[in-house]
C-alpha positions as CSV (number, residue, x, y, z in Angstrom):
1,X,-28.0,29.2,29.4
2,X,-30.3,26.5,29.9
3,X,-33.1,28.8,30.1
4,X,-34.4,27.4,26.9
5,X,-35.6,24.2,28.4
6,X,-37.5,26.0,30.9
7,X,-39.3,27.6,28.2
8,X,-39.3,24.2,25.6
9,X,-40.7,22.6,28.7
10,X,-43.7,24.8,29.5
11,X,-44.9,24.8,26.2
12,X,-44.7,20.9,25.3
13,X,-47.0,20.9,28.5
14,X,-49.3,23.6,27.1
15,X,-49.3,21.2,24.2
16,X,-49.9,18.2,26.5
17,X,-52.4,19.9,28.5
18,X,-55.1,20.0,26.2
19,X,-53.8,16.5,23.6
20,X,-57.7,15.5,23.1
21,X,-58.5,18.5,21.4
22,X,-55.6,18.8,19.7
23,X,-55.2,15.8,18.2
24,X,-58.8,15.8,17.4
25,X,-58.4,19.5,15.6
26,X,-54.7,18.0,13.8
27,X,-56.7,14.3,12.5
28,X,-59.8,16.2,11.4
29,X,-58.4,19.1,9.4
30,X,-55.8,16.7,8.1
31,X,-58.6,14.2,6.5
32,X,-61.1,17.0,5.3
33,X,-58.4,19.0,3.7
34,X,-57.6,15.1,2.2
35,X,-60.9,14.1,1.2
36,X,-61.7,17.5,-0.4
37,X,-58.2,17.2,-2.5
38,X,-58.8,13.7,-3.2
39,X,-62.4,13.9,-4.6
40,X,-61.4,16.8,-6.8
41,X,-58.3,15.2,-8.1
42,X,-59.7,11.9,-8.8
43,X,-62.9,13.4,-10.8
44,X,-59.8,15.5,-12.6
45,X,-58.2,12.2,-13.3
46,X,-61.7,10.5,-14.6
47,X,-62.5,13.3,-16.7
48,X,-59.2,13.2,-18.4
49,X,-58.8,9.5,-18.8
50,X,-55.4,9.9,-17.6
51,X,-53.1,8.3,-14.8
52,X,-50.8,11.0,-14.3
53,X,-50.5,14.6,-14.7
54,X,-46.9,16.6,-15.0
55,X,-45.3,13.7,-12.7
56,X,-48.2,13.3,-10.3
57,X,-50.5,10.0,-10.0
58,X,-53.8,10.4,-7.8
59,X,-51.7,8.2,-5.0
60,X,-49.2,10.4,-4.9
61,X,-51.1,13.6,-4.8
62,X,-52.8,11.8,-2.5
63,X,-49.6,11.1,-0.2
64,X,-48.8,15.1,-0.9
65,X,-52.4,16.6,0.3
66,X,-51.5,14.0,2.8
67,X,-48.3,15.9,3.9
68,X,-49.2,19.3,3.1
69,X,-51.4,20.2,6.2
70,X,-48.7,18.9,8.7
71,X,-46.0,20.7,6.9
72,X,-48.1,24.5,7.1
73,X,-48.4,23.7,11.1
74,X,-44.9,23.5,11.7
75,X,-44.1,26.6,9.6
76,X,-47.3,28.4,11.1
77,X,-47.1,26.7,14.5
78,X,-49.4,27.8,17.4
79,X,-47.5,30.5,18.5
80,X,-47.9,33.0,15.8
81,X,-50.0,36.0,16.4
82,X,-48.9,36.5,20.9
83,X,-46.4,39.5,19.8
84,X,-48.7,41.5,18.2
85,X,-51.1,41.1,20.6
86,X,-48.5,41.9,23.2
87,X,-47.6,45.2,21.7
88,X,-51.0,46.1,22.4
89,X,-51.7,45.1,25.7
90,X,-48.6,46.4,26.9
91,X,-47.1,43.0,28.0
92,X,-44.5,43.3,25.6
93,X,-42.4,45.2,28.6
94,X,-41.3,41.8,30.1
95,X,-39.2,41.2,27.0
96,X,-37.8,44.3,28.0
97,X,-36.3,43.8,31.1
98,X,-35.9,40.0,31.6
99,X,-32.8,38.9,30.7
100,X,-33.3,37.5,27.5
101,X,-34.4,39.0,24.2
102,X,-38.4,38.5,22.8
103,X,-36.6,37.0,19.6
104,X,-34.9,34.1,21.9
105,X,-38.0,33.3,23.7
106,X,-40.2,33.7,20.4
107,X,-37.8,31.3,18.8
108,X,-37.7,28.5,21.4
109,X,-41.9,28.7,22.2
110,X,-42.0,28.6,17.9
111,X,-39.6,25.6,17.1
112,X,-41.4,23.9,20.3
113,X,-44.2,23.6,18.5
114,X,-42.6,23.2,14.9
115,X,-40.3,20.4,16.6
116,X,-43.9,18.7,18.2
117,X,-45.2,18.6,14.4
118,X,-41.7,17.1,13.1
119,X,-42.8,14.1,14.9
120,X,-46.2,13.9,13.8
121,X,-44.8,14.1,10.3
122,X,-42.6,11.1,10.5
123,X,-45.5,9.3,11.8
124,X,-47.8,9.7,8.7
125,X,-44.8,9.5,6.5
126,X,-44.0,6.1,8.1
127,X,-47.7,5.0,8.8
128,X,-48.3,5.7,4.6
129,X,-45.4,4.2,3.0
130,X,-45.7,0.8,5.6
131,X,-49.4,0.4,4.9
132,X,-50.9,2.5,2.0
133,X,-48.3,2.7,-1.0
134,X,-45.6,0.3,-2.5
135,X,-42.7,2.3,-2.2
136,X,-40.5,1.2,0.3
137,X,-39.7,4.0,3.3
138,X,-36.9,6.4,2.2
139,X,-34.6,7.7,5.2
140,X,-32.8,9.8,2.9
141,X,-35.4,11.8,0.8
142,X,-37.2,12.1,4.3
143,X,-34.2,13.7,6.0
144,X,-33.2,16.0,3.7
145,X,-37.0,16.9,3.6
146,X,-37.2,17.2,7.2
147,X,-34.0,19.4,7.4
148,X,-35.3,21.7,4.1
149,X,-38.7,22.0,6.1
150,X,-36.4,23.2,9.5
151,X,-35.0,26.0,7.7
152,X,-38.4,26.7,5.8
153,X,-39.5,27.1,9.4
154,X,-36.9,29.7,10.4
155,X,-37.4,31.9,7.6
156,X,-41.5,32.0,8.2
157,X,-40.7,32.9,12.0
158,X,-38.7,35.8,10.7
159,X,-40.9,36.9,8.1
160,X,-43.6,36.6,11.1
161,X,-41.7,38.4,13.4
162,X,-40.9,41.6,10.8
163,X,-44.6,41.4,10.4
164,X,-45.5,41.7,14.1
165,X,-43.2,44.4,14.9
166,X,-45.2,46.8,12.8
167,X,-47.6,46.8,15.5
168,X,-45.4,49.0,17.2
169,X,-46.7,51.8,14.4
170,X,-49.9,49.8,13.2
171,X,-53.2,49.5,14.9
172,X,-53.9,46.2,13.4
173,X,-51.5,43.5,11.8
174,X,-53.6,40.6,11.7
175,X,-54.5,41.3,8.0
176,X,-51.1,41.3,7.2
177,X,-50.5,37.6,9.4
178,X,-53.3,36.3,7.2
179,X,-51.6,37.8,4.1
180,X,-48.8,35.8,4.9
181,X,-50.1,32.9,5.6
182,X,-52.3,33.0,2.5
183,X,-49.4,33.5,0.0
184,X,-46.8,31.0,2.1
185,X,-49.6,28.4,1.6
186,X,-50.9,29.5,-2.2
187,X,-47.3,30.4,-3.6
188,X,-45.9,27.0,-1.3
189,X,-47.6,25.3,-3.1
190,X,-50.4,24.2,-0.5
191,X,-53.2,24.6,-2.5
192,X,-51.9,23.0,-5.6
193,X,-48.4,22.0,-6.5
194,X,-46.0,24.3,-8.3
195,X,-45.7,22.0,-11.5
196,X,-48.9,22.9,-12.0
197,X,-48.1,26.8,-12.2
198,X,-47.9,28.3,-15.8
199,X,-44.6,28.0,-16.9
200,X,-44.4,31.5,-16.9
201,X,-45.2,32.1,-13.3
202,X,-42.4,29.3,-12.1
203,X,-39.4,31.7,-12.6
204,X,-40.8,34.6,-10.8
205,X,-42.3,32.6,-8.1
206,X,-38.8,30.4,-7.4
207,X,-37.5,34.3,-6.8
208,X,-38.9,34.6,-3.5
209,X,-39.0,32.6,-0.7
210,X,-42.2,30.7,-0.5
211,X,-41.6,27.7,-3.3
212,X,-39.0,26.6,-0.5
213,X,-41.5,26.4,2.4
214,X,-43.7,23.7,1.3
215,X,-43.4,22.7,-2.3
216,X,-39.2,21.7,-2.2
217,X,-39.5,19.7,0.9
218,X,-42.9,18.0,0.5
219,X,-41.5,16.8,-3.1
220,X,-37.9,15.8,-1.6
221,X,-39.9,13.3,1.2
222,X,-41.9,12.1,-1.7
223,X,-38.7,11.3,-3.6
224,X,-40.0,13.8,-6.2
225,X,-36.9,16.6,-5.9
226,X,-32.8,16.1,-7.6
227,X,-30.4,16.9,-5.6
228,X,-29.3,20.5,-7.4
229,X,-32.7,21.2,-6.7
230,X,-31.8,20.2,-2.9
231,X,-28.7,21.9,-2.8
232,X,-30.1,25.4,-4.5
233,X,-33.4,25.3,-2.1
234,X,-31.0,25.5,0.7
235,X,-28.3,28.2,-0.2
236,X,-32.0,30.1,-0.8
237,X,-33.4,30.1,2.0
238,X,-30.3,30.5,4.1
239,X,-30.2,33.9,1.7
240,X,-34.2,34.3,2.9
241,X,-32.4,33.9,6.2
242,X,-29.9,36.7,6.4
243,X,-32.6,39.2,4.6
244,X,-35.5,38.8,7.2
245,X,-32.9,38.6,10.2
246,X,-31.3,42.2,9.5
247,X,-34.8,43.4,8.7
248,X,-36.5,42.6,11.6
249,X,-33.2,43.6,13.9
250,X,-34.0,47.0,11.5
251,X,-37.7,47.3,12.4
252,X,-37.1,46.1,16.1
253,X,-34.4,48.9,15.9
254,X,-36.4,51.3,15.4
255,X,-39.6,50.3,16.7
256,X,-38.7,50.2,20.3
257,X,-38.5,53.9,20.1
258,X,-41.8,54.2,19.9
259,X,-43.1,51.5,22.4
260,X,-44.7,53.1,25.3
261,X,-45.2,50.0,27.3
262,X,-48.9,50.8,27.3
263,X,-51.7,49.2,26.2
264,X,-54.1,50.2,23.8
């Protein structure tokens, strides 16, 4: 069974292959996305004559824009979109009769990448609190982030995958990917955070999954999150877990009845 590090292998190469351009891509979204956040925040800040909003100073929505692009790659990945575009081109046979399952290969390429991200993570978290802010480092508050963030990652690769497979009916799926991707970052709590919801829109919104994608475990490596908040984002999303498993073993199920192994 060690045909999982055949595959981990091949893709941390991939990854390797082209490193210029990628970390190029990762440093210059990372500080637009920043300065854009930062800019608006601070003029916020200026107009209000305030130093912190519903728990949040400028440096530490600062340190959470900061955070927040790294965290959507590792849910998102680089390997999102391939088994759609499989189904179409017919090269979604191979799954079919090599001895492993397309969810076992999906996973290993996804996490690959997730896993390459981890570490870029701990580097800004480490490189910010050492140089740019006055709290000390926090091994804790960045564990239980990271492990939050792990299982945030498995639920988005299942809700991805359920997604995908309806391109064994569907012509096109790619407005539903982006339809994904566009609530997991609004309703994440990527564009702004959560606290800054109406209070009427909190309840609903901590009913589905997303909250626990980006919001918990950004806050929880900022030090911002209470451990019953911890222990309840968890027993969620391993919930989130179980549902999108037996729905996508539902739609594979009865999508491969369908598949002609043809492209279109």
């Amino acid at each position: 069974m060690r045909w999982w590090l055949s595959v981990s292998s091949l893709e941390i190469r991939k990854i390797l292959a082209y490193r210029s351009d990628f970390w190029v891509t990762f440093i210059g979204q990372t500080l637009i996305q920043l300065f854009i956040a930062r800019s608006l925040w601070q003029n916020i800040f200026e107009s209000q004559n305030i130093s912190e909003m519903k728990g949040f100073t400028l440096d530490s929505l600062t340190f959470f824009y900061l955070l927040v692009p790294v965290g959507t790659r590792i849910l998102t990945g680089e390997n999102i979109g391939f088994l759609a575009r499989e189904i179409y081109d017919g090269s979604f046979t191979r799954y079919l009769i090599y001895p492993l399952s397309f969810f076992q290969y999906k996973s290993v390429t996804y996490l690959t990448h997730s896993f390459f991200y981890f570490f870029q993570l701990i580097l800004i978290y480490s490189l910010y609190r050492g140089f740019f802010s006055d709290n000390a480092l926090s091994l804790a508050h960045l564990l239980f982030g990271l492990i939050i963030l792990f299982f945030g990652a498995i639920v988005y690769l299942l809700m991805s995958l359920s997604t995908e497979l309806l391109a064994l009916w569907a012509d096109n799926t790619w407005s539903l990917m982006l339809s994904l991707r566009f609530f997991t970052t609004f309703l994440g709590g990527g564009f702004i955070p959560l606290t800054f919801f109406p209070d009427w829109s909190r309840p609903i919104i901590k009913i589905l999954p997303f909250p626990y994608l980006l919001d918990l475990p950004i806050r929880t490596i900022m030090g911002l999150s209470h451990i019953e908040e911890i222990k309840t984002g968890i027993l969620v999303l391993f919930a989130w877990i179980l549902f999108f498993l037996l729905l996508m073993k539902f739609i594979w199920f009865k999508g491969q009845k369908t598949y002609s192994g043809v492209g279109i």
